[in-house]
C-alpha positions as CSV (number, residue, x, y, z in Angstrom):
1,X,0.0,0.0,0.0
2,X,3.1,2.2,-1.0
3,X,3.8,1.7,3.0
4,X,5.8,4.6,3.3
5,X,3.5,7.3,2.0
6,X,0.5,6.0,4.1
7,X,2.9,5.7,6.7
8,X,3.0,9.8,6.9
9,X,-0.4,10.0,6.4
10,X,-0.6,8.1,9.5
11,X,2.1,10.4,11.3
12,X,0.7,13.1,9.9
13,X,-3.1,12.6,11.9
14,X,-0.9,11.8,15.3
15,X,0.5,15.1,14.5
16,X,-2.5,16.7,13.7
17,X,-4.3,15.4,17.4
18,X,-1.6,16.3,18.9
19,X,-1.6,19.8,17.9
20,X,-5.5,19.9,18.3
21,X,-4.7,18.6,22.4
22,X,-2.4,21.5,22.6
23,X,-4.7,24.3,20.9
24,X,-1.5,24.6,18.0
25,X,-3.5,25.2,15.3
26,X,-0.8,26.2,13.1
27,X,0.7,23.1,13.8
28,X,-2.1,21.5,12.9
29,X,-2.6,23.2,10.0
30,X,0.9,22.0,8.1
31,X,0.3,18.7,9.0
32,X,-2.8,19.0,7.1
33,X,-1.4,20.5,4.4
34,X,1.4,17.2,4.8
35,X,-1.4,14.9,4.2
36,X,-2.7,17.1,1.1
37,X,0.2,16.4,-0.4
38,X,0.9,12.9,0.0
39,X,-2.3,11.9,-1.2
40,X,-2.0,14.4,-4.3
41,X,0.7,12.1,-5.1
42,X,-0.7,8.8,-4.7
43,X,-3.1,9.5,-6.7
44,X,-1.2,10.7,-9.6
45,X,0.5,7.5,-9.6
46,X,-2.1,5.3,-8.9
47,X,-5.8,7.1,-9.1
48,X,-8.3,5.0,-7.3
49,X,-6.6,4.9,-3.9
50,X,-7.5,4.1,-0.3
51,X,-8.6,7.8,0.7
52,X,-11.4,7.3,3.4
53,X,-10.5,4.9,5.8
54,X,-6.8,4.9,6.4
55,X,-4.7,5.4,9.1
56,X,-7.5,4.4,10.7
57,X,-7.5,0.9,12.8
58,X,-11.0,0.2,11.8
59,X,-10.2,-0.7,8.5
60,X,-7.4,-3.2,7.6
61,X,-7.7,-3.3,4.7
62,X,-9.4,0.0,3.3
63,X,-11.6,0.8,0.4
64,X,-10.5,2.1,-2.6
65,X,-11.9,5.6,-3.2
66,X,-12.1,7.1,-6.7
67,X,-10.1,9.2,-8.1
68,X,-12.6,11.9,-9.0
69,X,-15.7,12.0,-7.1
70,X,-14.0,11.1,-3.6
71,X,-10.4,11.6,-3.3
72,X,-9.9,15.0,-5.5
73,X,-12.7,16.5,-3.2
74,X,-11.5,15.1,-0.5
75,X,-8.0,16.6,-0.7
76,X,-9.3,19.9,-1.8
77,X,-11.5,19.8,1.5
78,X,-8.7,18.8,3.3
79,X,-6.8,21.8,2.4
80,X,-10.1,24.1,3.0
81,X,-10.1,22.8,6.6
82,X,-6.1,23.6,6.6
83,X,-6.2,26.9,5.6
84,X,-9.0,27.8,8.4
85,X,-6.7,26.4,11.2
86,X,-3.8,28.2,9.9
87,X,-6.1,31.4,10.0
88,X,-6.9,30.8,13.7
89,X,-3.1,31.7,14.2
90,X,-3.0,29.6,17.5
91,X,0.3,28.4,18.6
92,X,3.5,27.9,16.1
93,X,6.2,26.1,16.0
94,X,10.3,26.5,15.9
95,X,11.1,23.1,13.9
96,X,9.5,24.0,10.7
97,X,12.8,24.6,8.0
98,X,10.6,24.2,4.9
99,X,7.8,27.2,5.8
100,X,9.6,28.6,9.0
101,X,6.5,28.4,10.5
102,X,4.6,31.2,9.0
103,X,1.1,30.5,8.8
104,X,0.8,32.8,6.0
105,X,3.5,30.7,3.9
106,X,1.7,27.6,4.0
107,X,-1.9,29.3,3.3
108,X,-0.2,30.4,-0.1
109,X,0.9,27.0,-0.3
110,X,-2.0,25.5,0.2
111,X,-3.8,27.8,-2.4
112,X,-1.2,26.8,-5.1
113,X,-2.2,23.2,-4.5
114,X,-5.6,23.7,-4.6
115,X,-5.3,25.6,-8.5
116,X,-2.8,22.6,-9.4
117,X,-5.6,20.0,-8.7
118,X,-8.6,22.0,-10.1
119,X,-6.2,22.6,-13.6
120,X,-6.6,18.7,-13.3
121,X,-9.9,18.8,-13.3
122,X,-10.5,21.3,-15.7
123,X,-11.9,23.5,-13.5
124,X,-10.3,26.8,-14.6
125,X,-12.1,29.2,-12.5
126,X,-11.5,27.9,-9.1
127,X,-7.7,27.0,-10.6
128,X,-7.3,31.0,-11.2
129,X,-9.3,32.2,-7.7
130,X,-7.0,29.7,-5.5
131,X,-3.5,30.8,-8.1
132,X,-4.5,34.3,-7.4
133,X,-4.0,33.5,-3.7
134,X,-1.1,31.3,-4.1
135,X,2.6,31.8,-3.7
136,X,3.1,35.2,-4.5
137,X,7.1,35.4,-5.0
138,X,10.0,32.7,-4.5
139,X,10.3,33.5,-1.3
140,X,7.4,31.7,-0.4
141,X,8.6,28.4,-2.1
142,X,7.9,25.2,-0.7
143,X,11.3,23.3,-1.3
144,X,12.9,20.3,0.4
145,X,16.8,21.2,1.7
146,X,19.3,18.6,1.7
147,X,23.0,18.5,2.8
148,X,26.1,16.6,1.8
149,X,26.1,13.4,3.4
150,X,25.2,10.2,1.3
151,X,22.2,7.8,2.6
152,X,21.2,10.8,4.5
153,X,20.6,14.2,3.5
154,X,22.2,14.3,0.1
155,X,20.1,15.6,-2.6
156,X,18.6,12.2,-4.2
157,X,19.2,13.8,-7.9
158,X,22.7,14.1,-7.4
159,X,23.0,10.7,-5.8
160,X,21.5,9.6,-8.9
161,X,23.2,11.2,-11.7
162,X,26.6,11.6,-9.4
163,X,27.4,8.7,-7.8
164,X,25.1,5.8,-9.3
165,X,24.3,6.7,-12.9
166,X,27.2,8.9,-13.9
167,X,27.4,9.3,-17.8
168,X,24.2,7.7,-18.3
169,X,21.9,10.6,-19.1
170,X,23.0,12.9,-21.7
171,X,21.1,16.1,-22.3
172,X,21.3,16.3,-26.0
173,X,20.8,13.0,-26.8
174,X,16.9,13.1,-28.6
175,X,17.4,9.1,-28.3
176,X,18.5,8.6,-24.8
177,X,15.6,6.6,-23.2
178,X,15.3,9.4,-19.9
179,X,14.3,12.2,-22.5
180,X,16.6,14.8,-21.5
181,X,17.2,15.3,-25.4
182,X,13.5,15.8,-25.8
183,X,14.1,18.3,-22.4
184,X,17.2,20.3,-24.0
185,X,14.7,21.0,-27.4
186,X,12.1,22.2,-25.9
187,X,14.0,24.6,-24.1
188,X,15.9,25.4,-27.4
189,X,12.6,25.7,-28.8
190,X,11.4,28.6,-26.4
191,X,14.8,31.0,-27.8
192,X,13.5,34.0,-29.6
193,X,14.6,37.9,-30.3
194,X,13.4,38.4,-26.4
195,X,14.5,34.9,-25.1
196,X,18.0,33.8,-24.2
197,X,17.7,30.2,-22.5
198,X,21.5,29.6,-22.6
199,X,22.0,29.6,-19.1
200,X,18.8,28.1,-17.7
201,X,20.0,25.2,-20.0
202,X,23.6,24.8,-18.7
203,X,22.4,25.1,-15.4
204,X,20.4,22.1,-16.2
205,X,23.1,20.4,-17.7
206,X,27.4,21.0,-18.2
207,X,28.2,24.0,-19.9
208,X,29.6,23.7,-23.7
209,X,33.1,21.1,-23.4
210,X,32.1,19.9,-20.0
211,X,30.0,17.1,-21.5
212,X,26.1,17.7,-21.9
213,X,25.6,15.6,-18.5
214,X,23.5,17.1,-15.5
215,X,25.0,19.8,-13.7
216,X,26.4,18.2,-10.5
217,X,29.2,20.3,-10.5
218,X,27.9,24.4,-9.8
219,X,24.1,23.8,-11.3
220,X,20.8,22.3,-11.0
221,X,22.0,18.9,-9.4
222,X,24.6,19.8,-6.8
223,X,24.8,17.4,-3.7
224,X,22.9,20.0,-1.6
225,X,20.6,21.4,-3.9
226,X,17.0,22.6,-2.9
227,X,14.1,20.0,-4.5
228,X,11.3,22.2,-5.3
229,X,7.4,20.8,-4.4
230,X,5.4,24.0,-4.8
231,X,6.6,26.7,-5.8
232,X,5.9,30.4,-7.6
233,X,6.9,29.1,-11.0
234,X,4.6,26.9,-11.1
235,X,1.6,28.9,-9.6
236,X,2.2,31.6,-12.0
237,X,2.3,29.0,-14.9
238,X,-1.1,27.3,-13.6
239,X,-2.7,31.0,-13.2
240,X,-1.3,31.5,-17.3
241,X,-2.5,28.7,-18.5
242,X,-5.9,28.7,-16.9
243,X,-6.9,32.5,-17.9
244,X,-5.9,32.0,-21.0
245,X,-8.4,28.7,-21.3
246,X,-10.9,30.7,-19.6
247,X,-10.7,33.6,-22.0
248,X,-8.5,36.3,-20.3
249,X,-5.2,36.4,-22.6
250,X,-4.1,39.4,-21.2
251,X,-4.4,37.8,-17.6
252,X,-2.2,34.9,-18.8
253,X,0.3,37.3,-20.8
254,X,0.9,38.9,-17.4
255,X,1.5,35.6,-15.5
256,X,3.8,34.3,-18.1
257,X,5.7,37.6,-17.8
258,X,5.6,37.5,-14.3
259,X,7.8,34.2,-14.6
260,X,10.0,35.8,-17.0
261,X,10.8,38.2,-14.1
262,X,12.2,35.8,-12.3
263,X,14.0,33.8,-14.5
264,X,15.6,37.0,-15.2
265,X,17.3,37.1,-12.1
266,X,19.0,33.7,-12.4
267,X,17.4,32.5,-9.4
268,X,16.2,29.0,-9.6
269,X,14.7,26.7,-7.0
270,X,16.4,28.1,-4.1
271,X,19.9,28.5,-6.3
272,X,21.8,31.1,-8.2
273,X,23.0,30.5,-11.6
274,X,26.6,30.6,-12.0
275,X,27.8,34.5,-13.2
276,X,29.8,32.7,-15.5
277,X,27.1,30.3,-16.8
278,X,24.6,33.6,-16.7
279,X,27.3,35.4,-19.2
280,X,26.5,33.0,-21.8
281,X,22.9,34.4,-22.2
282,X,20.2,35.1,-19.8
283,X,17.6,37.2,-21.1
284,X,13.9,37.0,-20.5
285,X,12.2,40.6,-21.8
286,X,8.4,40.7,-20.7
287,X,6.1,39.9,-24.0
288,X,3.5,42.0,-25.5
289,X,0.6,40.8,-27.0
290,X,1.3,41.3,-30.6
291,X,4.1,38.5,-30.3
292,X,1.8,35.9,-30.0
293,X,-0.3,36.0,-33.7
294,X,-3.0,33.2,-31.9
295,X,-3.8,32.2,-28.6
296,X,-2.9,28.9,-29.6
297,X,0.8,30.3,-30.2
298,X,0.2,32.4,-26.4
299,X,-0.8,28.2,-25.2
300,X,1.9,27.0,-26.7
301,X,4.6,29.0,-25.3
302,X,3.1,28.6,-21.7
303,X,2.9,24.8,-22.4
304,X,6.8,24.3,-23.2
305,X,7.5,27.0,-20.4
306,X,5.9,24.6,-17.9
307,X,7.5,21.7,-18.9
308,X,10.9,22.9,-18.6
309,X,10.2,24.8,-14.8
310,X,8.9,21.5,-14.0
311,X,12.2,19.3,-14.5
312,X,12.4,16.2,-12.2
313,X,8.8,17.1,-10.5
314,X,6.0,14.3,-10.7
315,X,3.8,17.4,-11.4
316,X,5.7,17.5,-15.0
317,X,4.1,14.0,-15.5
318,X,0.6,15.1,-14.5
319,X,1.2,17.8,-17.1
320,X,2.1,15.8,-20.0
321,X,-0.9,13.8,-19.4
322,X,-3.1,16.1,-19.1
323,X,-1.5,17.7,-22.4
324,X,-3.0,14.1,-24.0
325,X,-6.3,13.9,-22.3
326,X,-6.8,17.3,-24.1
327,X,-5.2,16.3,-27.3
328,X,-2.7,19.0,-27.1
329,X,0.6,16.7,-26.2
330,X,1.8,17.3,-29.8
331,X,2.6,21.0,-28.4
332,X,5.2,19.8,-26.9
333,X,5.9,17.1,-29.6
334,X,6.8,14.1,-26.9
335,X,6.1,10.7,-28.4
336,X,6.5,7.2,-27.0
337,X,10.7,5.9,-28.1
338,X,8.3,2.7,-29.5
339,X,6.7,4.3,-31.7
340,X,5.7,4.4,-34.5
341,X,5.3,0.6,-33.4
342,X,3.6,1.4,-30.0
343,X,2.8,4.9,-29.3
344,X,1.5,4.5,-25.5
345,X,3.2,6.6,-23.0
346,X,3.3,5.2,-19.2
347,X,-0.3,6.5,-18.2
348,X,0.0,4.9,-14.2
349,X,2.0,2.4,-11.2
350,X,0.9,-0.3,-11.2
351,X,-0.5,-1.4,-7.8
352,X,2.1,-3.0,-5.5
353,X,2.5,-6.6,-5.3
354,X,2.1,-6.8,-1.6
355,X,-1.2,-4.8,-1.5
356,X,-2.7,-7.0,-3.9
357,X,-1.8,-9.8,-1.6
358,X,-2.7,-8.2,1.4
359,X,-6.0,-6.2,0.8
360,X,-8.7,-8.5,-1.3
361,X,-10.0,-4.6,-1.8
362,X,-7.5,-3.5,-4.6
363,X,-8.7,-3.5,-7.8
364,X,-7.8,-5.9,-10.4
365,X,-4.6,-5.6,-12.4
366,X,-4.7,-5.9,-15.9
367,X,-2.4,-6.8,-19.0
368,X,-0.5,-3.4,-19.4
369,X,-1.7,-2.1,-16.7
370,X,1.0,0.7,-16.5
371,X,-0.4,2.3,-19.6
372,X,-3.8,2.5,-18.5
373,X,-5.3,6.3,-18.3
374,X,-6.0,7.6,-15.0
375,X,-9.4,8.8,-14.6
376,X,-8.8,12.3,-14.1
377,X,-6.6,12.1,-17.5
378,X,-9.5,10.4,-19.5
């Protein structure tokens, strides 16, 4: 039952009676956001999940809840009922290093969770009402921090690319099975007379002679690098997108610029760009409507934006397939490396091994069953 996941669920309730017996009601509030996001994830990876009766000793071996008339409510509520006990502003807490403990932090945090899963659900105006109260700057980003030490706090990307799978994923390789070829042209792609991506790119990955690996050395993937999980990036991204689907292309125009701000000042995910790296070509003018001929080319451009803020975030999976569920995913031009023979992309997990054993409640696993389409993506 992806044990360690529901196994913060479950610390995540102690925590929340705790705070409750205490009258900490910010306390009680992060927790809730916590659990939000935990089973956000789940269900991106699995969609019909236990929801209802977990963490709860009542229920063994819990129902499965589904995706979009239980648990997307139900997480959405979740974070309602957080953001009213971070309002009541009772208590607070000194061992918070992601939020610091500021209730008003994790209310915009909250909010930018809450437009994230309405976009999902198509529901563009409550997407741009809870955006518009979401993570105003990068300041307010929700990022995890790591240190130095490996098999403890050591920033699991570098781990990867560093120490287990060095020279194994090469950024301008359009065949190399991880797709970071496919990631380095669409962020070619987005270059134009007001765009420089030059040193977004080679803080992604070693600058020109350095080999076109990920940037473990001064960039993106350094042993203590910040992981981002919600962030202003990608609430102003999910506030573009939605206007502009809702009919407000001047509204979108001036999210999309506001992200161009930022990325103007080389500041990425709780890092700097290297000055040097930032010499090469960082430049990120604000648009004006007459560069965009359509809306479609005004989607477009916010589409590949998103996908490139969203590197090595699960989110970036939700997006792609919600890119497909609207028939749009030839935007960003990402195909299956099977086709033409099989064109399927990986739609879900499968469900674990030892919950099927264990809980006579999991649905049935079918042939393929990693290429099924979630319901929320259908």
């Amino acid at each position: 039952r992806s044990g360690n996941q529901y196994n913060i669920i479950a610390n995540c309730r102690l925590g929340e009676a705790k705070a409750t017996e205490q009258g900490n009601s910010i306390v009680k509030g992060i927790f809730e956001i916590s659990e939000a996001m935990i089973f956000a994830k789940l269900t991106a990876m699995y969609g019909d999940i236990p929801f209802t009766q977990v963490a709860n000793d009542e229920f063994p071996t819990p129902v499965y809840d589904d995706q979009v008339s239980v648990v997307y409510p139900g997480i959405i509520a979740l974070l309602d009922q957080a953001i009213v006990s971070l309002n009541a502003g009772t208590g607070g807490t000194f061992a918070d290093f992601i939020g610091g403990g500021d209730a008003a932090s994790w209310i915009a945090a909250a909010n930018t969770l809450k437009a994230r899963l309405y976009l999902h659900l198509g529901d563009y105006t409550n997407a741009i009402n809870a955006a518009q109260d979401g993570i105003a700057d990068a300041s307010g980003d929700i990022l995890m921090y790591h240190g130095t030490s490996q098999t403890f706090d050591m920033n699991l990307n570098y781990d990867f690319f560093y120490n287990n799978r060095s020279g194994d994923t090469d950024f301008n390789n359009p065949n190399d099975a991880t797709a970071p070829g496919f990631f380095e042209e669409v962020t070619v792609s987005l270059n134009n007379d007001k765009t420089d991506n030059t040193a977004f790119s080679y803080h992604i990955h070693n600058n020109a002679g350095e080999g076109d690996f990920p940037n473990t050395n001064d960039g993106m993937f350094v042993v203590d690098a910040p992981h981002p999980i919600l962030t202003h990036f990608e609430n102003q991204m999910i506030l573009a997108e939605a206007s502009l689907r809702d009919g407000d292309a001047a509204a979108a125009l001036a999210a999309l610029n506001d992200v161009r701000a930022e990325l103007a000042t080389g500041n990425i995910y709780g890092l700097t760009i290297n000055p040097d790296t930032q010499a090469l070509g960082l430049k990120y003018d604000a648009y004006v409507d007459g560069d965009f001929a359509t809306d479609a080319d005004l989607l477009a451009e916010i589409v590949k934006q998103k996908y490139v803020l969203l590197i090595m975030q699960y989110e970036n999976w939700n997006h792609t397939r919600r890119l497909d569920k609207l028939g749009e995913l030839d935007i960003l031009g990402l195909v299956s490396n099977n086709a033409p023979s099989d064109t399927r992309l990986p739609g879900k997990y499968p469900y674990p091994q030892g919950e099927i054993n264990t809980n006579p409640n999991t649905p049935a696993v079918g042939a393929d069953e990693q290429f099924k389409k979630l319901a929320i993506f259908e």
